[in-house]
C-alpha angles and dihedrals in degrees: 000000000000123000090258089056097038089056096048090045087053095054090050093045083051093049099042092047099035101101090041093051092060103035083054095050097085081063100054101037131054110267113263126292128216122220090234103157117078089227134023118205123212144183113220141173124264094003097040119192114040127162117211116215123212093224112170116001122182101070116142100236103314105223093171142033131187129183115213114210094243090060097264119123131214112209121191119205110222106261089349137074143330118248135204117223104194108204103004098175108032130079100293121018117204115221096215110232101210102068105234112279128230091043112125106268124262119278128258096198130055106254089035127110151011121018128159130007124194137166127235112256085245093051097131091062100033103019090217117165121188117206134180130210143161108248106213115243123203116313109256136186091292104048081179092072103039116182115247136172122215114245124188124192146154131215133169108267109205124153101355096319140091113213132173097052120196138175121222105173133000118179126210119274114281128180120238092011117164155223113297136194129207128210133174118234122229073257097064094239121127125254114199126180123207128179141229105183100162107026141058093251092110092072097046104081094191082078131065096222125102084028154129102211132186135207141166113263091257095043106261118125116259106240096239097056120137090250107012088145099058089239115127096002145001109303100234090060114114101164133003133207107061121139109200115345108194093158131056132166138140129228109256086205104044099018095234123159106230117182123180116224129198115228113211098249109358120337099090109168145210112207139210095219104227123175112253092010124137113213100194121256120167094354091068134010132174085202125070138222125289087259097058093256122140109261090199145352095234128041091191113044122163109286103027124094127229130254122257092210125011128177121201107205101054111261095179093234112214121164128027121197130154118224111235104158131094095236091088101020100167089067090048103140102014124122118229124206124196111231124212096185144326137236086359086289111139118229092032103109130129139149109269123222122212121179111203129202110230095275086056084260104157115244100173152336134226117192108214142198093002086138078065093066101212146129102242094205093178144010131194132176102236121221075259089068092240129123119241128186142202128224125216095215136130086246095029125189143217104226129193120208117201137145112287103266114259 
């Protein structure tokens, strides 16, 4: 069976098995478990003793989190709404009832909504926040795969509302499109990811889907991009080949863009963002199909660039972020990737730990919080120099890592 035909097998597979697989997951996985203590205490390599602090529960499954430099903290709910944290990281946090206006409405629709939120590098001076979303496109025979086009746009976000929307990109409708994550560059120029995870449109670089992009932070197209010109392919594209990003981040030491990729059954990826460069998808796979068959033959074939990090079997790998601060010294440097599950088994997540040698060469790996049971969607450094993570749960939390008190 050739690549065109695997792929198109594996999207039907995916569509005809969709609503068993997850009626069959409370079966495979533990039941759901309920952050119920106020603090969870953990031995961990390197660092050693951290305590983990429930500090905001009753989020409807958190996608995105972003730590404002005056301690506040912006969540998105994955295809919802925008909420306001007050005081993140100080002694008692405050959830904001009224979810943040001006933030595109809640879907009605899944693959629909809100995804990402970011600030602007310069948010303390010009409180600018830059968000993506899929805006729903007529409903069509399959309601399950509604089309969508990615939007991504930023407003001023002052006292619970964003104003002065505007929009920077907005891609054609697509069916079946997926989350994406946004990240600035030590450049100041925007990285978006988008996603293409049953159809061919990775390889066409005249579409943004399937992509890591790159603008400028008010939308227009850097001038060295791959294709800047339009010609050969859409301007904002920076790399093809990618399946289903849901992490981005960049290396505050090298600069490197780094964008975490889901495989379909196994082969999730990390990658090392280049310009021009095709990262596989659905030429090539380490993963297989839902049903257990081969994708390819050869992971590697000419033209497409290996993986930094690969897991097989599958994480669901979510948020990237690297730790720069002193509160947890030991970690200084490491990059840190949220975990939805592992090995397709529900209730596995965790938030996964990787050390680096000064070229990004991996030199270990640490699996965290699995005893907590739940699917760690995001993580940030806050301007405390502590970590704090999001979880994609019905009743999803706001979490703060930091060493074990004295």
């Amino acid at each position: 069976m050739n690549h065109a035909l695997r792929a198109s097998a594996a999207a039907a597979l995916f569509t005809l098995t969709g609503g068993l697989a997850c009626a069959q997951q409370p079966d495979i996985g533990i039941a759901p478990v309920t952050l119920s203590a106020p603090v969870y205490r953990f031995d961990t390599a390197e660092q050693h003793g951290i305590e983990v602090s429930v500090l905001i529960r009753g989020i409807n499954h958190p996608f995105a989190l972003a730590m404002l430099p005056d301690g506040d903290a912006l969540i998105s709910e994955r295809g919802g709404n925008l909420r306001w944290v007050r005081g993140a990281t100080g002694a008692s946090p405050e959830l904001v009832t009224q979810p943040v206006t001006g933030a595109p409405a809640p879907a009605q629709s899944r693959g629909g909504g809100l995804h990402d939120v970011v600030p602007h590098p310069d948010y303390a001076t010009n409180h600018l926040v830059y968000f993506s979303f899929n805006r729903l496109g007529e409903a069509g025979a399959d309601s399950r795969r509604r089309p969508s086009s990615l939007v991504v746009a930023r407003g001023r976000f002052e006292n619970g509302s964003l104003a002065q929307v505007e929009e920077l990109l907005s891609g054609p409708q697509t069916p079946g499109a997926s989350g994406s994550r946004l990240a600035f560059a030590k450049d100041g120029t925007l990285y978006i990811t988008t996603g293409a995870p049953f159809s061919d449109d990775a390889q066409n670089p005249a579409n943004i889907y399937g992509k890591v992009l790159r603008i400028n932070a008010d939308g227009s197209i850097p001038a060295d991009n791959p294709f800047a010109d339009g010609r050969g392919g859409h301007p904002a594209v920076v790399s093809v080949g990618h399946r289903d990003q849901l992490g981005l981040t960049v290396d505050p030491a090298s600069g490197a863009v780094l964008a975490a990729e889901h495989g379909p059954n196994g082969g999730d990826e990390v990658n090392r963002i280049l310009p021009g460069q095709n990262y596989g998808w659905p030429r090539a796979s380490f993963g297989r199909n839902y049903d257990g068959t081969q994708i390819t033959d050869d992971p590697l074939p000419d033209g497409v660039s290996a993986p930094l990090l690969l897991w097989v079997p599958s994480i669901g790998p979510t948020g990237l972020s690297f730790y720069t601060g002193s509160k947890l010294a030991a970690w200084r440097g490491n990059l840190f990737i949220g975990s939805s599950r592992r090995g397709e088994v529900p209730r596995t997540g965790g938030l996964e730990r990787v050390a680096f040698n000064d070229d990004l060469g991996e030199l270990r790996r640490e699996t965290l919080l699995t005893d907590l049971h739940q699917r760690i969607r995001d993580v940030r450094q806050g301007p405390d120099e502590l970590l704090y993570v999001v979880t994609d749960e019905d009743d999803g939390a706001l979490l703060r890592i930091a060493p074990t008190a004295p």
